[in-house]
SEVOTOR-418569 format. One record per residue (C-alpha): x, y, z. Coordinates in steps of 0.2 Angstrom, whole numbers. Example, Ala and Ser with C-alpha at 12.3 -4.5 7.8 and 13.67 -1.06 7.14 Angstrom:
// SEVOTOR-418569
> 62; -22; 39
> 68; -5; 36
// end
This chain:
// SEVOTOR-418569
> -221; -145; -474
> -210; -161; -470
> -209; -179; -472
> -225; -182; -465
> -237; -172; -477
> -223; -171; -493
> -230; -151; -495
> -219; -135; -494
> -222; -118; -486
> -225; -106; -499
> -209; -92; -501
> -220; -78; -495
> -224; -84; -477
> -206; -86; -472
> -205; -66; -472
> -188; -63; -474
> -181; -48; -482
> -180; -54; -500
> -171; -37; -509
> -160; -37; -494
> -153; -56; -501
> -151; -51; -518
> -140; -35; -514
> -129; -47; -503
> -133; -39; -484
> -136; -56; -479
> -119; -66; -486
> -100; -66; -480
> -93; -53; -491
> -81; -63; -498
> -94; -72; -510
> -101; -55; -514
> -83; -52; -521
> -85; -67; -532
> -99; -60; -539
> -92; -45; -544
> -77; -53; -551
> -89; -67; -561
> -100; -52; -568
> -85; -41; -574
> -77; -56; -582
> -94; -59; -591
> -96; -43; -596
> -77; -47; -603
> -82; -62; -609
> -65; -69; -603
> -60; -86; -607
> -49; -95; -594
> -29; -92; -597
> -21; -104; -584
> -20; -121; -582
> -35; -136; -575
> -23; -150; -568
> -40; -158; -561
> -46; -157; -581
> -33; -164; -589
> -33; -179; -576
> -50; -182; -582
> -44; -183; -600
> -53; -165; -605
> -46; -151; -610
> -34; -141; -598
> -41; -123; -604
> -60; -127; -602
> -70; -122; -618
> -79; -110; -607
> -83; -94; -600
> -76; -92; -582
> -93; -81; -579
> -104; -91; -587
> -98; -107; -578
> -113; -120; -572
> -108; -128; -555
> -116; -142; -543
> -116; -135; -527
> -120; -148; -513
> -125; -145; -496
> -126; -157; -481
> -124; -158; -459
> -108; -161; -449
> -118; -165; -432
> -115; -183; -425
> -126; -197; -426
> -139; -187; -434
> -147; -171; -439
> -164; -168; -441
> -168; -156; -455
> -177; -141; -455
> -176; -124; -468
> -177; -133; -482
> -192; -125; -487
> -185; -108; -481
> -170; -110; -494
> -180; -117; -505
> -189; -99; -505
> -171; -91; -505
> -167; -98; -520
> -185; -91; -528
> -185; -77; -523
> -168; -70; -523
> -156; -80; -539
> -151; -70; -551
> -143; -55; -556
> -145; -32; -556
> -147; -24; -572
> -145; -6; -565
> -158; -5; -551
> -167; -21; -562
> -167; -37; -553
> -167; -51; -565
> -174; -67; -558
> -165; -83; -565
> -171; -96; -552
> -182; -104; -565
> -164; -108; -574
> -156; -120; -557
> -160; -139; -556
> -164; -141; -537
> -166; -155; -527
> -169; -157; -510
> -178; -167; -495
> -191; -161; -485
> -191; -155; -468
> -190; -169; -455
> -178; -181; -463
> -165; -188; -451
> -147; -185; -463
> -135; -195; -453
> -115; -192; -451
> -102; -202; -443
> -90; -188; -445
> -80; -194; -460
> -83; -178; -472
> -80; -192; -488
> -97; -199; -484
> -111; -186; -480
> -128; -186; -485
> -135; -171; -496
> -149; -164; -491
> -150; -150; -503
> -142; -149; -520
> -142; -135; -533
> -134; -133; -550
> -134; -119; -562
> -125; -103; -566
> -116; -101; -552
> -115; -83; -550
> -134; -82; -552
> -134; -89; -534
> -116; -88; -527
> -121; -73; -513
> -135; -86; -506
> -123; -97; -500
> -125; -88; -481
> -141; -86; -478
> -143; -105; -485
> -132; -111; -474
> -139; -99; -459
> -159; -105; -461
> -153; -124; -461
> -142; -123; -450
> -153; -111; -436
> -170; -121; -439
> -158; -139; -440
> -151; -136; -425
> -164; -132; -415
> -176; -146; -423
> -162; -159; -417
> -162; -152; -400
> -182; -154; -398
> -181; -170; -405
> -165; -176; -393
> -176; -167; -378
> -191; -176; -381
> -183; -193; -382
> -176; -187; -365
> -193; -183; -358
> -199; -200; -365
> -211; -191; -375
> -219; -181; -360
> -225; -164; -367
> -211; -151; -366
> -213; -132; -367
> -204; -120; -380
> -199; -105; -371
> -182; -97; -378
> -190; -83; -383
> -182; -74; -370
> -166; -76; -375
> -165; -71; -394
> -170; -58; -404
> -189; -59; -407
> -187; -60; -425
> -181; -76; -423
> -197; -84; -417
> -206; -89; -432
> -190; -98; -437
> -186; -107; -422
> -205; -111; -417
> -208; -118; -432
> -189; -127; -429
> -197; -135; -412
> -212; -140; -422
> -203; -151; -434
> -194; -158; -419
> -210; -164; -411
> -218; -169; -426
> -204; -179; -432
> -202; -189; -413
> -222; -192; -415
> -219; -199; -431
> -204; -211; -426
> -212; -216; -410
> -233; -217; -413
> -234; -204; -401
> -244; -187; -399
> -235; -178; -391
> -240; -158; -392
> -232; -144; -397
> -232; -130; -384
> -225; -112; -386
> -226; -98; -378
> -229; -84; -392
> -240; -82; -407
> -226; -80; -419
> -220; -96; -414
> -235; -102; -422
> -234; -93; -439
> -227; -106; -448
> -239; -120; -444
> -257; -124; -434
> -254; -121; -414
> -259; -109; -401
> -247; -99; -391
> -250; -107; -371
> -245; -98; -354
> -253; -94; -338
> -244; -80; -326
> -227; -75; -322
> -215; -72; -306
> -221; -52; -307
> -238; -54; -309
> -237; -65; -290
> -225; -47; -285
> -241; -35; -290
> -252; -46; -280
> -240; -43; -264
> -235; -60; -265
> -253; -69; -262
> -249; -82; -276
> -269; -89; -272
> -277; -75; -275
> -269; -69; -291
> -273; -86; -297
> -291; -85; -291
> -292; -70; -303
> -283; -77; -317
> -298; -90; -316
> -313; -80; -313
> -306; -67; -328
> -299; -78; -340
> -308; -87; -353
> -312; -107; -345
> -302; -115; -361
> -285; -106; -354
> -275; -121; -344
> -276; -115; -326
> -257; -119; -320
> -249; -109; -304
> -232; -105; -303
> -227; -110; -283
> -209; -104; -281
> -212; -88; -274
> -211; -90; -256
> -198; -104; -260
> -212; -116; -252
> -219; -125; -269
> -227; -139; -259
> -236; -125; -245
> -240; -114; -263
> -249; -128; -272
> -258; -134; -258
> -267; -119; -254
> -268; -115; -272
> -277; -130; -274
> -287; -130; -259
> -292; -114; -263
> -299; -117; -283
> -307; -135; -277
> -318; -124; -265
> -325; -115; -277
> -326; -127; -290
> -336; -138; -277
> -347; -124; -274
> -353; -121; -292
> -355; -140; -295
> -367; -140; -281
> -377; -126; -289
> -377; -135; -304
> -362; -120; -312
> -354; -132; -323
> -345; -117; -335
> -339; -108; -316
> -333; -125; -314
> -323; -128; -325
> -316; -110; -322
> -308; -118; -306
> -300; -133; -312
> -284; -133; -307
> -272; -139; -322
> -255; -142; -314
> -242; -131; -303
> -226; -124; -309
> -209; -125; -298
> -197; -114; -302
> -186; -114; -287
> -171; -103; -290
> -153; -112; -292
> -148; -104; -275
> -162; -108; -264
> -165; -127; -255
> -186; -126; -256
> -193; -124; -240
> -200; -142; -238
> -183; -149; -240
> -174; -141; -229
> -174; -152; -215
> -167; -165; -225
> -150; -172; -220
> -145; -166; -236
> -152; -152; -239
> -135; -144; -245
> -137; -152; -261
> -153; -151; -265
> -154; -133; -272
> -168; -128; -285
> -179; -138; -296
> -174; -157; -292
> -181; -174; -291
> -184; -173; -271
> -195; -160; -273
> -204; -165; -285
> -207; -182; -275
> -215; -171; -260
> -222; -160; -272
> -231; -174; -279
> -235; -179; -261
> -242; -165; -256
> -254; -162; -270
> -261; -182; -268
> -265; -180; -250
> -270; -160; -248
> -289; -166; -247
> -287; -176; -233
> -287; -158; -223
> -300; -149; -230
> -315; -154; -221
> -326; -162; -234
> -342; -169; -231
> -342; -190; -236
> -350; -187; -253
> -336; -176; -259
> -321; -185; -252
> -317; -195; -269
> -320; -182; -281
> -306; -170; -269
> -295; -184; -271
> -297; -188; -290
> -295; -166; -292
> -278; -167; -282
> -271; -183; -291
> -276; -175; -308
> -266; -157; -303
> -249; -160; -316
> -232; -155; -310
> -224; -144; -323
> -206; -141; -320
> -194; -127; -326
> -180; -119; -320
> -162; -122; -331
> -169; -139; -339
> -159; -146; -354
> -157; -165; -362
> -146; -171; -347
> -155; -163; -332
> -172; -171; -341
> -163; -188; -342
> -159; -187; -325
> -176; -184; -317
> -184; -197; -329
> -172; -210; -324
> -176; -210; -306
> -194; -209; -308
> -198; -192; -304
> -218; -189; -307
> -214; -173; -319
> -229; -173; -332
> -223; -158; -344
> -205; -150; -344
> -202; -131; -349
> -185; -129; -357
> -177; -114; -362
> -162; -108; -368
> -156; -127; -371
> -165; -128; -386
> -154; -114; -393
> -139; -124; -388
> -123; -127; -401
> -110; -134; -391
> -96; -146; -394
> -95; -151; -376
> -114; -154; -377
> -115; -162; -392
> -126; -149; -400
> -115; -141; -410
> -124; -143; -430
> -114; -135; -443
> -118; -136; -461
> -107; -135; -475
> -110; -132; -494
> -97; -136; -508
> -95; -136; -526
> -92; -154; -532
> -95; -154; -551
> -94; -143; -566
> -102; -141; -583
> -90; -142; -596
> -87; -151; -612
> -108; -156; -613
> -106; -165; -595
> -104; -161; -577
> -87; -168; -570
> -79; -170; -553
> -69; -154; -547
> -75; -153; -525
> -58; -145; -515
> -47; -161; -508
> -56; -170; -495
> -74; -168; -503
> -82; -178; -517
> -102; -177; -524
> -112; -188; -517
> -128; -194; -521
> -146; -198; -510
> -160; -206; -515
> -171; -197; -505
> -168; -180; -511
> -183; -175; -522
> -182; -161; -539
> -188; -144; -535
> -199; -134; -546
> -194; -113; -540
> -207; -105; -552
// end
């Protein structure tokens, strides 16, 4: 799967429309015009008329020996995205390549991938870039006939530059979060068949921070096809409509959600509603510790468990000051989720036993349940925002981000483009320089051959 375990996904579990590649639906148009140029001259078995310049500087022969159709090119591909990108969708265009080089005989697909030389790295190699397009680091590198392969050139470019992007992003928003636990959830804001990809995206980011700083930091998403591509669990608890059909009585849908859903299932309430997130988790968690007392002292361990309370969510909306800050002298800049409020929020949930009433016996274990409730925080969270809270201390234990993860902006330092070139041809019994003006081939020792059969 990646640098970690050295094995790749198999073609067939990336499910992508494989005839739909072949027959160019997928690529720029003007590379499908190549190819129909390339077959017809084949099919003419024309021999090039004008004039190499770039052959004869080389000492070879200006009219090259042979057939402009036939012709065998070194196509590299690398990253533009400063200091570094991390990889992902190697193996998905590695399964391009199988699955969909070659050519129509009539309705006849001939498959010629067993024909390229392919190398690459695996998913999870940092390729770095320090924007001087003379020096990039390949991370993918194909040679053969090159219109066996000349339409794949977008969806090549697409999956490693989708899955790269938002692989990086994780990893630079976990460095962030100093390798606290952050939430995948931009499912929302793309089209759903997008999500196998980008889960699997998030998955190599967190894998690949784990592995660079001994860490074991999770993977969390919030949908199964997230998790297609790899061993997770889809995670969530309840949403801002849910507390709507329970007329606003955030305890007692949360009660339910606990007594009806299995005890494995992280109890974690969202406490926005009422725009009072410290009033919210404090009778959220006064209310689930009662009951969880209750069945300890009946000797109820599974009910129990049923009523620990996990964490609290805030998820205070950009144009609203929460409720326990509004007396605050300056209150006026302290609009939705921020580092004040998670202070009292964290406050609140240390000291909420101290009103409850308990008998001596039960005092301690009230105060280690309260101290043991996680802040989640969400609400518009991206690499900055994250840096922000973790700079001051705030006690956040988990992050949910969203749409930052999909972020590809020059102004952010997101953007991740990937660019793939022809820097050599076969001619005369050996491949020779010929990359437009201001590329060159370049080598890496890290990439690895490919067998596509």
């Amino acid at each position: 799967m990646a640098v970690w375990d050295r094995v790749r996904i198999e073609s067939s579990r990336w499910a992508l429309d494989w005839e739909g590649i072949r027959r160019g639906e997928f690529s720029d148009r003007y590379f499908y015009n190549g190819v129909r140029i390339l077959e017809a001259l084949a099919r003419e078995g024309y021999r090039f008329q004008g004039y190499s310049a770039r052959l004869q500087q080389l000492g070879l022969d200006p009219r090259l020996p042979e057939a402009i159709g036939e012709l065998r090119v070194e196509m590299q591909f690398f990253a533009r995205r400063k200091p570094f990108t991390l990889i992902a969708g190697v193996d998905a265009a590695l399964a391009i390549l199988k699955e969909t080089t070659g050519y129509f005989e009539g309705d006849r697909f001939i498959n010629t991938a067993h024909t390229l030389e392919v190398e690459a790295v695996h998913d999870g190699y940092c390729a770095p870039y320090a924007g001087e397009p003379l020096e990039v680091v390949p991370v993918l590198k194909v040679r053969g006939r090159y219109r066996d392969f000349a339409l794949l050139e977008t969806p090549l470019l697409g999956v490693l530059t989708r899955l790269s992007r938002l692989a990086t992003n994780t990893y630079r928003i976990l460095k962030a979060a100093r390798g606290k636990p952050v939430l995948f959830f931009p499912a929302r804001f793309d089209l759903p068949h997008t999500q196998r990809y980008d889960g699997y995206a998030y998955f190599v980011g967190v894998q690949r921070y784990n592995f660079d700083h001994d860490a074991s930091t999770p993977a969390i998403v919030s949908t199964p096809e997230q998790t297609r591509l790899w061993d997770g669990a889809a995670g969530g608890t309840t949403a801002h409509a849910m507390i709507a059909t329970f007329l606003g009585d955030t305890v007692e849908l949360m009660l339910q959600f606990a007594r009806i859903m299995p005890p494995e299932l992280r109890r974690v309430a969202l406490v926005d509603f009422e725009n009072d997130c410290v009033g919210t988790a404090r009778a959220v968690a006064k209310a689930f510790f009662e009951r969880y007392r209750q069945a300890l002292e009946r000797g109820d361990t599974e009910t129990a468990q049923r009523y620990m309370l996990h964490g609290v969510r805030p998820d205070t909306s950009a144009n609203l000051v929460d409720a326990s800050l509004q007396d605050e002298p300056d209150a006026a800049q302290l609009y939705g989720v921020n580092p004040r409020l998670i202070f009292k929020l964290r406050e609140g949930l240390d000291t909420a036993w101290q009103a409850w009433n308990l008998s001596p016996e039960w005092r301690e274990p009230a105060q280690r349940y309260c101290r043991s409730i996680q802040i989640v925080a969400t609400g518009g969270f991206n690499e900055q925002r994250i840096r922000q809270f973790e700079e001051v201390g705030a006690p956040v234990d988990v992050y949910g981000v969203g749409s930052a993860f999909l972020s590809n902006s020059t102004v952010e330092g997101t953007n991740t483009d990937f660019t793939a070139d022809v820097v050599r041809i076969y001619t005369a019994g050996r491949w020779v320089p010929l990359a437009k003006a201001g590329r060159v081939a370049q080598e890496n020792p890290d990439l690895e051959p490919c067998v596509l059969t």
